[in-house]
Every structure is written in C-alpha cells, then in structure tokens.
TORFI-906423 format. One record per atom (N, C-alpha, C): x, y, z; residue in one letter. Coordinates in pm, whole numbers, plus 50000, padded with zeros to 5 digits. Atoms other than C-alpha are relative to their C-alpha. Layout:
XYZA...
***
This chain:
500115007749878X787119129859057X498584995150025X501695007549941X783359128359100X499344990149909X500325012450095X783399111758752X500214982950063X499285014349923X785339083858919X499374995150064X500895002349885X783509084159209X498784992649952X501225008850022X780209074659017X500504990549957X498865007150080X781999053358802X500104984850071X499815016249901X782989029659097X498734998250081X501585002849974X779429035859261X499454991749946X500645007550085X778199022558982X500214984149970X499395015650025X780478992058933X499824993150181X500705003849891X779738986759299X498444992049957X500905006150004X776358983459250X499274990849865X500595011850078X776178962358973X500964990850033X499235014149918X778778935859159X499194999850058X500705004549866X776038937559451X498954996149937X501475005150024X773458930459211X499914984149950X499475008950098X775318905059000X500474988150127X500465004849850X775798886559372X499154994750057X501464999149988X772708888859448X499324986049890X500435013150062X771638869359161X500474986649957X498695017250036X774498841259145X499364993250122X500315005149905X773278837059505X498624995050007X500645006750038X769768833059405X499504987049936X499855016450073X770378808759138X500364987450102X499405011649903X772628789259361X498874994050113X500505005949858X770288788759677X498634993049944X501325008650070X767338776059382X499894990149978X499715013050041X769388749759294X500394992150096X499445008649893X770908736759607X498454996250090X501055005149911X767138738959782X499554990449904X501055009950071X765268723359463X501124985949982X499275007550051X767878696859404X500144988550195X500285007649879X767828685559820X499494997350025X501625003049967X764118683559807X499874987149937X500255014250058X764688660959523X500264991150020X499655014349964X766888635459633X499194995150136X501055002949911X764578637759963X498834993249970X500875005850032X761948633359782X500094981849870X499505015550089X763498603859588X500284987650126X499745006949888X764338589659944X498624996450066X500895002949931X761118589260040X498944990449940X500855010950105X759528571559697X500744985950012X499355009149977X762178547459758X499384990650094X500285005549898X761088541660107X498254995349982X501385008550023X757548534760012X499854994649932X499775009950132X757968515559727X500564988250097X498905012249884X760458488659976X498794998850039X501155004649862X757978491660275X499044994849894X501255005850034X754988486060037X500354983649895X499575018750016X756878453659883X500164991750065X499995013649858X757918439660208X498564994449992X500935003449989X754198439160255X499374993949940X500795002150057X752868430059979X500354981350008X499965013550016X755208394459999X499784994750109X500155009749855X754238386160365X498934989649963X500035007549974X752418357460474X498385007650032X501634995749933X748288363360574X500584999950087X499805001849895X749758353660891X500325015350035X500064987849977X750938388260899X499305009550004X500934994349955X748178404860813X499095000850097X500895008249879X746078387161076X500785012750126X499104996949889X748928399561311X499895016950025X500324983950029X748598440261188X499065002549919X501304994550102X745658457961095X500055007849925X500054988850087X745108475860800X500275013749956X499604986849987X744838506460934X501115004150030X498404996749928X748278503561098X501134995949898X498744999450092X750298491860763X500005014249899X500254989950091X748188521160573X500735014650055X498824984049902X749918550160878X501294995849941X498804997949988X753538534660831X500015004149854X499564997650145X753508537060443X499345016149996X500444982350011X751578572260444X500765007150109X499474991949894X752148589160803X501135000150044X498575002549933X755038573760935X501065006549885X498754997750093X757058580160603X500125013550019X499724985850018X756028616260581X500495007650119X499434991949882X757088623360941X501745001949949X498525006450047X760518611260757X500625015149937X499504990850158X760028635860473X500935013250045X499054990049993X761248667260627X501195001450075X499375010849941X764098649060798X501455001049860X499365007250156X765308635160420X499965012749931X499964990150149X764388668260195X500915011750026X499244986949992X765948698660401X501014997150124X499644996249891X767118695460731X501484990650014X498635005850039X770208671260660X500875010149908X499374992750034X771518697260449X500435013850100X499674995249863X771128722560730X500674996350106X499065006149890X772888700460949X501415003249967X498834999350045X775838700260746X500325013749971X499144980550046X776018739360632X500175006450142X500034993349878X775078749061047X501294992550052X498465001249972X778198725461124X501235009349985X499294993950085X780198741360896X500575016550095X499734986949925X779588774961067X500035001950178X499935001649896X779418764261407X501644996150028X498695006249977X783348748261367X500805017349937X498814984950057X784668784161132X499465006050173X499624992549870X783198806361460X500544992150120X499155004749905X784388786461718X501855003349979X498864996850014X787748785061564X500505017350018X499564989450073X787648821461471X499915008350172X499964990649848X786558833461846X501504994750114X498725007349931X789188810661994X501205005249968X499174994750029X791638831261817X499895013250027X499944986849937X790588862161937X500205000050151X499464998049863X790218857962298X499324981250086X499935013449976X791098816662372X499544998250177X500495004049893X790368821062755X498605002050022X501705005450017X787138835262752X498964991949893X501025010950109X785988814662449X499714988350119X499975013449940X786958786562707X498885000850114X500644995149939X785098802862969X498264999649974X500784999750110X782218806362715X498904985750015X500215019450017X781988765662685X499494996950127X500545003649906X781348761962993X498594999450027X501324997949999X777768775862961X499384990549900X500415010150115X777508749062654X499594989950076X500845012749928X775988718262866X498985005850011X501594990749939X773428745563048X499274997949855X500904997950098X772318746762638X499904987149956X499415011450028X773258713162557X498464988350027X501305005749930X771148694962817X498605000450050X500985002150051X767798701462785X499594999449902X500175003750124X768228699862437X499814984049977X500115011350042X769088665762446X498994990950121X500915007449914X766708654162755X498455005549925X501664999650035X763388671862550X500174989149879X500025009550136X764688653262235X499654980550026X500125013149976X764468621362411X498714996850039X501635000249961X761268626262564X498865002549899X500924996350151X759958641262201X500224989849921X499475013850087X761178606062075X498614992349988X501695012149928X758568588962291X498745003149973X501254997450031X755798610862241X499784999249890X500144998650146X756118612161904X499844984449921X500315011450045X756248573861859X498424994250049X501585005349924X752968569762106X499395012649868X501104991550066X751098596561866X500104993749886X499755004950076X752398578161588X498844986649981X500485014049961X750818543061732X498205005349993X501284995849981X747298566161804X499324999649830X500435000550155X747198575561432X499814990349933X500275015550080X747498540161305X498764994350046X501195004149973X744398535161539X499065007249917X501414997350061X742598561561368X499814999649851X499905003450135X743618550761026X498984985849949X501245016750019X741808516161107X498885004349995X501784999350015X738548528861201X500045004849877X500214997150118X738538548460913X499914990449872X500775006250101X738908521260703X499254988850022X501305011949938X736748493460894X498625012649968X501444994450027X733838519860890X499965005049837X500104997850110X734458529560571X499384992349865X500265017850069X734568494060405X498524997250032X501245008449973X731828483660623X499065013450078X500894987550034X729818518860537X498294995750051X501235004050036X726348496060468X499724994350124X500355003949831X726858480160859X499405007050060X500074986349929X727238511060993X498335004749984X501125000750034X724278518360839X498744995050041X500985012149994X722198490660890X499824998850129X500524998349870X722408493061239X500135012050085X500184987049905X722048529261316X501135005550063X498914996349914X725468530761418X500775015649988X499204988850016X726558564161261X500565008350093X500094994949893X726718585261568X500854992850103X498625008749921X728618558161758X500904996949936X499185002550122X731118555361484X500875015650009X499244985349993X731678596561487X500474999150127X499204995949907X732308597761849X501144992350013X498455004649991X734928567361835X500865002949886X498334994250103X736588584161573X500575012450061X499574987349939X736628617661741X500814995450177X499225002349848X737808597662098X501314999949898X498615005850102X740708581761835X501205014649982X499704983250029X741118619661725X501095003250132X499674992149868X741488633862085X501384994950021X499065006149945X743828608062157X501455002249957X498974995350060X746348616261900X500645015750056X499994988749957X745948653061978X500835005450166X499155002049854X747088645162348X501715000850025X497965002050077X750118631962213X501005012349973X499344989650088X751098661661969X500095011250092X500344985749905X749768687362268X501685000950112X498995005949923X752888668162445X501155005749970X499014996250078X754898671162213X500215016949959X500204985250039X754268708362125X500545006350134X499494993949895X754788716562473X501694999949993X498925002950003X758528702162469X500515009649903X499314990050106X759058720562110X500205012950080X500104987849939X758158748862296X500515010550125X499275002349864X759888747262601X501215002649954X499144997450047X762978745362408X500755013849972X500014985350022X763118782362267X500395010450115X499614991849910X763178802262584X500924993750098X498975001449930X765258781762775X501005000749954X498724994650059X767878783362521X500225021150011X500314988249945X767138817762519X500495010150150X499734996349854X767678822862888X501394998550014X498764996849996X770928811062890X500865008349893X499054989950107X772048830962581X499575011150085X500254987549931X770778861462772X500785000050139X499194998949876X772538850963056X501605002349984X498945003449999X775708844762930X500785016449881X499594988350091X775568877862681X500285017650115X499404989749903X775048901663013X501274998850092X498895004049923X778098882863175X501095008649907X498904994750105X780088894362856X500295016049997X500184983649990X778908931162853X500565006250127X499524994449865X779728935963233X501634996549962X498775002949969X782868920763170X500665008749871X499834988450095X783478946162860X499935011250047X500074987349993X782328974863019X500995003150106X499094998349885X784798966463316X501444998049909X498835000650068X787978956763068X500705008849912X499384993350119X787758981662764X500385015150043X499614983549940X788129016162966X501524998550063X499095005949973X791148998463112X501134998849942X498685003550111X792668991762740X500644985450006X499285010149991X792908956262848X499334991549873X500405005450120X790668948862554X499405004649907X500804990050109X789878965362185X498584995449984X501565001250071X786658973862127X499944993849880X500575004450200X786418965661719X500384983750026X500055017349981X788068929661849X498794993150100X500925002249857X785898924862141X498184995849924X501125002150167X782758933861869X499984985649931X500115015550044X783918908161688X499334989749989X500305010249947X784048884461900X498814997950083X501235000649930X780608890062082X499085002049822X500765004050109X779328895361702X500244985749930X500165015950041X780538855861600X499354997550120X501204999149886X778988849061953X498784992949978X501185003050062X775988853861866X499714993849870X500385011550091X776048835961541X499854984350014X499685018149956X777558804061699X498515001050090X500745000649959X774928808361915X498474995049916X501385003850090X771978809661666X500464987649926X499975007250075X773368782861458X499924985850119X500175008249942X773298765061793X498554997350034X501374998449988X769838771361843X498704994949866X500595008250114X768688763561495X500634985549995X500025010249980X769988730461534X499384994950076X501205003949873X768168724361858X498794999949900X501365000250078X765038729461642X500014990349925X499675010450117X766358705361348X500404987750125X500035010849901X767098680661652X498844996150048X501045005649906X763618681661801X499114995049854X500865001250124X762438680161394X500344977449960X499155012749987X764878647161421X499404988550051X500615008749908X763778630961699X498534993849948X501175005050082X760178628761576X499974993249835X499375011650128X761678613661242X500234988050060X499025010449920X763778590961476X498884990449999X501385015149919X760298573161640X499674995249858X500005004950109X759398572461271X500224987149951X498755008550070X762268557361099X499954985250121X500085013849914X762428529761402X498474988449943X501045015750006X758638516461349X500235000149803X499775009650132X759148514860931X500914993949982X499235011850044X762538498260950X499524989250064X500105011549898X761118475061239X498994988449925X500785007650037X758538465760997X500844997749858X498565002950140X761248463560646X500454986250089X499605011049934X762638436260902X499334992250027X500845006249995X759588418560953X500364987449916X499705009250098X760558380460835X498784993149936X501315005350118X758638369560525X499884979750030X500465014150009X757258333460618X500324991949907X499865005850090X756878319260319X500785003649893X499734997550114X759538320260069X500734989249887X499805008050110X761028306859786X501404996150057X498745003149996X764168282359806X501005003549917X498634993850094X767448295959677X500084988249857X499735008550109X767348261759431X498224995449951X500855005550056X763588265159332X499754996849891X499735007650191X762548246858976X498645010349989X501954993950078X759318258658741X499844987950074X500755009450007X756628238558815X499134994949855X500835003350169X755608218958486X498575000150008X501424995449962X751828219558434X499604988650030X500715010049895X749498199058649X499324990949925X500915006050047X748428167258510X499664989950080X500435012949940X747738141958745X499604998750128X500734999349800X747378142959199X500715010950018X499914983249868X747128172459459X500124987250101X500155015849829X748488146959767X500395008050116X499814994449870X748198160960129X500444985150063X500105007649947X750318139460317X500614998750167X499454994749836X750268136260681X499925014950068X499434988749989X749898175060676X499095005750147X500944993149858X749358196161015X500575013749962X499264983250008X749728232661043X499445002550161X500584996949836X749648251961378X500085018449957X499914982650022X748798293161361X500885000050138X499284998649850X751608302661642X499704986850057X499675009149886X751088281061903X498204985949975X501725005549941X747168269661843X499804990249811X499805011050125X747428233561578X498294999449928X501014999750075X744368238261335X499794990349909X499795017850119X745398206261100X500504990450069X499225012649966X746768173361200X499564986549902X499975007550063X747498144161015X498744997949888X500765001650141X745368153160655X500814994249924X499725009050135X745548127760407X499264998949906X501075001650067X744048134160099X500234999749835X499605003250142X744708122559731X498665007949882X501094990050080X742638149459440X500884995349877X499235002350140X743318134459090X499105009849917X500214995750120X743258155658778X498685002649918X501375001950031X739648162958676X498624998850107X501184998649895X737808157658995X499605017650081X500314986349913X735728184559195X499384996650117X499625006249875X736338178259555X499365012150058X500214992949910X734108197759822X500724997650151X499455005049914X735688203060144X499005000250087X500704989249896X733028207160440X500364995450137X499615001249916X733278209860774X499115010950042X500444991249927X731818231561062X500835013950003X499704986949972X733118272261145X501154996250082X498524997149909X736788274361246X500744980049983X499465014149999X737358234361133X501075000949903X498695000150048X740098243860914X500435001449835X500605002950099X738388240360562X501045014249885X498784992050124X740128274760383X501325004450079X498495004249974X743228267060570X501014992149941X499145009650087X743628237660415X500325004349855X500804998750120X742248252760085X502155015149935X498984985550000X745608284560160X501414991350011X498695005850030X748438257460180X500474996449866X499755004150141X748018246459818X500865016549915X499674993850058X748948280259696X501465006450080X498724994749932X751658286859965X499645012850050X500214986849931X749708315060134X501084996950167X499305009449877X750978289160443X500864993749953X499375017750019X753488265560459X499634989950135X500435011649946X752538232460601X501245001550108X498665003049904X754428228360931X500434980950070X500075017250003X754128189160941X499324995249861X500895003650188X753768166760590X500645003549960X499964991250129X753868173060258X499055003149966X500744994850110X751978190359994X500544998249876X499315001150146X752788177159636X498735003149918X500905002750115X751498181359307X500854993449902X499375007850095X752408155459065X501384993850055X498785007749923X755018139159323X500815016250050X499114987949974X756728178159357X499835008450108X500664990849915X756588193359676X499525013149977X500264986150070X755168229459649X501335007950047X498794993849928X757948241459922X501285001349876X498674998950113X760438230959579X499915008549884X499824995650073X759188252559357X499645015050002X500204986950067X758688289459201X498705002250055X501424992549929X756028307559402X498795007949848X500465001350126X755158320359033X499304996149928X500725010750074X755178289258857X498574995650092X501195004549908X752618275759159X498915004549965X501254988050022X750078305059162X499985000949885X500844994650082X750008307858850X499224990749912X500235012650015X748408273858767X498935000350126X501014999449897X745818281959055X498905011750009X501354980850041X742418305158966X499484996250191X500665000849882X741038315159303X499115014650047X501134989249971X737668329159404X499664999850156X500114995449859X737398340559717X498565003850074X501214999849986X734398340959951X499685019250024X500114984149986X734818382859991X499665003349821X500284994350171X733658400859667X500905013250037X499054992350023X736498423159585X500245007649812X499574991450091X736618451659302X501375010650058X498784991550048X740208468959209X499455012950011X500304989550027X739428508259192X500855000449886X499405001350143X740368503158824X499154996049883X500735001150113X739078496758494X499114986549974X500635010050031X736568471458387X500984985149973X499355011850069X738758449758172X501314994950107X498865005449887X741748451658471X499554993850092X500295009649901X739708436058707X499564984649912X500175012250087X738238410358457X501714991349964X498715005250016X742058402458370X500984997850103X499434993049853X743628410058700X500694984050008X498725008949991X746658386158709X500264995249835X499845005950088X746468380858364X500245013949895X499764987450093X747438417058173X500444997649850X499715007250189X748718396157845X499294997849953X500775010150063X745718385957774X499085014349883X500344989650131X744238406757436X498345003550018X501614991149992X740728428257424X499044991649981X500925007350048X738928404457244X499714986050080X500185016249853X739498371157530X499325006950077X500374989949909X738758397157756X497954999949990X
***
C-alpha cells in the first residue's frame, strides 16, 4: 500500500511538473509571438506615417514643424506600442474570463448575481469618465512634447547661433519651461491613473461586506451551502479582478486613443501635389522651359501673377528680385515642389502637371541655398539621388 502510495505521489508530481513546463513554453510563445506582431504593427506604422511625409508638398512642412512630425513618428507611435504588443491580447483572454464567471456565478445563485450587477455602473462609471478625461490629457501632453522636440532640434541645428549670441542659458531654461509643461500634463494624468485603483477598490469592499453579512445571516439557517456560497464569492472576486485589470488596460487605451487620433489625422493629411492617374515619362529636355501666364497663391496670400517667361535649351537665366518677391517660388514650380494654381508650366510643349514626378526630377540637379550633409558616407552624399552610379564616376 505505501508502495502505491509513493508510486502515485510520484506520478503526481511529475504531471505537476510536466504542466508546469507545457505552461511555460506556451506562455513564452504566446507573449514573444504578441510582442511580435505588435512590434510589426508598429514598424508598419512608421514606415506609412514616415512616407506620407516624405511625399507632401513644402507647403506642408511650412504648415508643421519639425519638431512636431519628429514626436508623431517617435512619441506618438510608441504611446501606441503597448496598446499593439500586449494589452489587446489581455483584452481578449480577461473577456474570456469575465463571460465563463459570470455565467458560472449566475448558475449558482441567479438572484444575487443579479443583485451583484447592480453595483457594476458604481465600477463602471468612473472608469469610463477618468478614461475620457485621460484621453484629453494625454493628447495635450502629447501636443507639449512635439513642442519640446522642436526646440531641441532648432537649438540643436542652430548650435553655432546659440552660441554666437550667448544664448545658452536662455535656451536651457526654455527647454526646461517646455519640460515642466509636459510634466503638468502627465502629473494630470497620473493623478486620474491613480484615482482609479481605490475607488474601484471601495466598491469591491463594499459590495464583499454586503455578501458576508448576508452569509453569515443565511448559512446558519441552511438556506445556503457553504462550499457553494465559497464558490461563488471565490469567482466573485476573480470577475472582479479581471474587472479591475481591465480598467487599467482601459486607462493604458485611452492614452493610445489621443495617440492613434493625431497619427491617423496626419496619414490623412492630403498630398498636394500628385501624379495623374494617366501620367507619361517625360522624354529628355531639348528645347523651352515656358511659364505661361503662371500665378500661384500660398493659401490665401497670391505671390505670382501673370509670369511669362520662355528659357531655351542652353541658356543660363538669373532670376533677381528683392526678399519675399517670389524668385525660389518660381524656381519650386519647375520641379513640382508646387503646382502652379493659374497657367502653365511646360517643358518642350508638355505640361509638368502630365507627367511622372520621377521622370521630371530626375532631369533637374538642384543646389540649394542651405548646405546640407546626409549623416552618411562620403560617396552617398556625393551620389545622393544617384546610387547607380559606379566608384570610379564617383
């Protein structure tokens, strides 16, 4: 008999071990494998966002600063990340167990479960009034950070200004106001996270001494078994926590939510200039650049009107003019940075609007009055639109 006895001891504890490690494996593969497609959701999403951008219009840039496209593709996404890697899977497994106990208490004792529910709004609604309010703060802290992403790179860029006029010191404190300002935000927000916890809390404590009084008054009675009663105050409390860890993955949500709103708002951003569904190549340029009639207006404020200007094949045409007369405006329609909003623009009789944004640019060298190095290799900036071209041209 006592042989036996170990016997199944034994086979016991190597099922609990053998368990044990199926459940390991499993919970290695189901976390590393949700992280990944998260994290595949999130290379996705910056890869898109940083193409939208890259085909806009100057006009757009003009419109958003630097620092504020460099937050949505960095900051904004990663508010995303833990959103996309874990907490969607948590949603779905805390469902899961929030619908088995419900069912399973409802079958033990269906009036007070019902009874029960009732206290579900009390947990309900400030869940969903901090989440709304952690929406907002979380999009204003969002908007702060994109401010302090700019300074950072205006002072950064323009390091040798800074410099040059002693400014260092006024430079740290408006980065540290920038700072504060964010901090305000998150302090906001932290409060709300925080707030959350014990008021859920409160009513689970409220609603667990209602149960006990009403146990300690029923089961001496025999009007209700203890081991069922157990039970059902031990699912209880699970539904409970799994209601409570959602509240948390809701307020993790919400601050995704403000997110997700400003990078799709900017994915939607319409690209100005693009190519016609029936554009041709452009063959190569042998003969006139003709501006005719052409005006452009930035928004509302007309910077061109009626240019007329014929550039044959071989000539080298200065444009001049005074500061703000329009000179590399005109100089940004030839390549289709703009499109002309009155006129044409041909080359060789072909409007530019008809053809391959491609073919165009790539039939156009352009030096720019900014001096601009790549953080890249010698020969990639020397080649830089031109990567076909062999060591020795180079």
């Amino acid at each position: 008999g006592s042989q036996e006895r170990s016997s199944t001891l034994l086979a016991i504890g190597i099922l609990v071990l053998l368990l044990y490690v199926l459940k390991g494996v499993f919970t290695y593969f189901s976390n590393y494998y949700v992280r990944a497609v998260g994290l595949q959701v999130i290379l996705d999403l910056r890869r898109d966002l940083y193409g939208r951008i890259q085909r806009q219009s100057p006009s757009f840039f003009s419109a958003n600063p630097t620092g504020l496209l460099i937050s949505r593709i960095t900051s904004d996404i990663a508010r995303m990340q833990r959103t996309v890697s874990g907490d969607l899977a948590d949603v779905f497994r805390l469902s899961f167990i929030i619908l088995g106990q419900t069912a399973w208490v409802f079958y033990l004792y269906p009036a007070l479960s019902a009874v029960c529910l009732i206290i579900l709004p009390l947990v309900l609604y400030p869940i969903l009034r901090f989440g709304k309010r952690l929406k907002a703060t979380s999009r204003t802290s969002q908007e702060k950070m994109a401010d302090v992403t700019n300074i950072l790179k205006e002072t950064i860029t323009g390091n040798r200004i800074v410099k040059g006029f002693g400014m260092e010191d006024y430079e740290v404190r408006r980065f540290t106001d920038a700072l504060k300002r964010v901090q305000r935000q998150e302090l906001r927000g932290a409060r709300l996270v925080s707030l959350s916890p014990p008021i859920m809390e409160m009513v689970g404590a409220l609603a667990a001494v209602l149960l006990v009084l009403y146990a300690g008054y029923q089961i001496p009675r025999g009007l209700v078994d203890a081991g069922q009663f157990s039970s059902f105050l031990f699912s209880l409390v699970w539904l409970y926590a799994s209601v409570k860890n959602l509240a948390k993955i809701n307020n993790d949500f919400q601050q995704s939510m403000a997110a997700t709103h400003r990078v799709f708002s900017m994915m939607d951003e319409r690209v100005d200039v693009q190519e016609s569904h029936d554009a041709i190549v452009l063959p190569p340029f042998k003969d006139t650049i003709e501006f005719r009639d052409v005006a452009f207006r930035y928004q509302s404020a007309p910077v061109l009107q009626g240019v007329n200007l014929k550039v044959r094949c071989g000539q080298g045409v200065a444009i001049v003019g005074g500061r703000g007369s329009g000179k590399t405006t005109l100089l940004n329609l030839l390549p289709r940075f703009y499109d002309v909003t009155g006129g044409s623009l041909t080359l060789d009789g072909t409007d530019v609007r008809a053809v391959t944004l491609a073919s165009l640019r790539s039939q156009i060298a352009l030096v720019t009055q900014e001096i601009l190095l790549f953080d890249d290799t010698v020969r990639n900036n020397i080649a830089y639109g031109r990567q076909d071209v062999p060591q020795d041209r180079v």
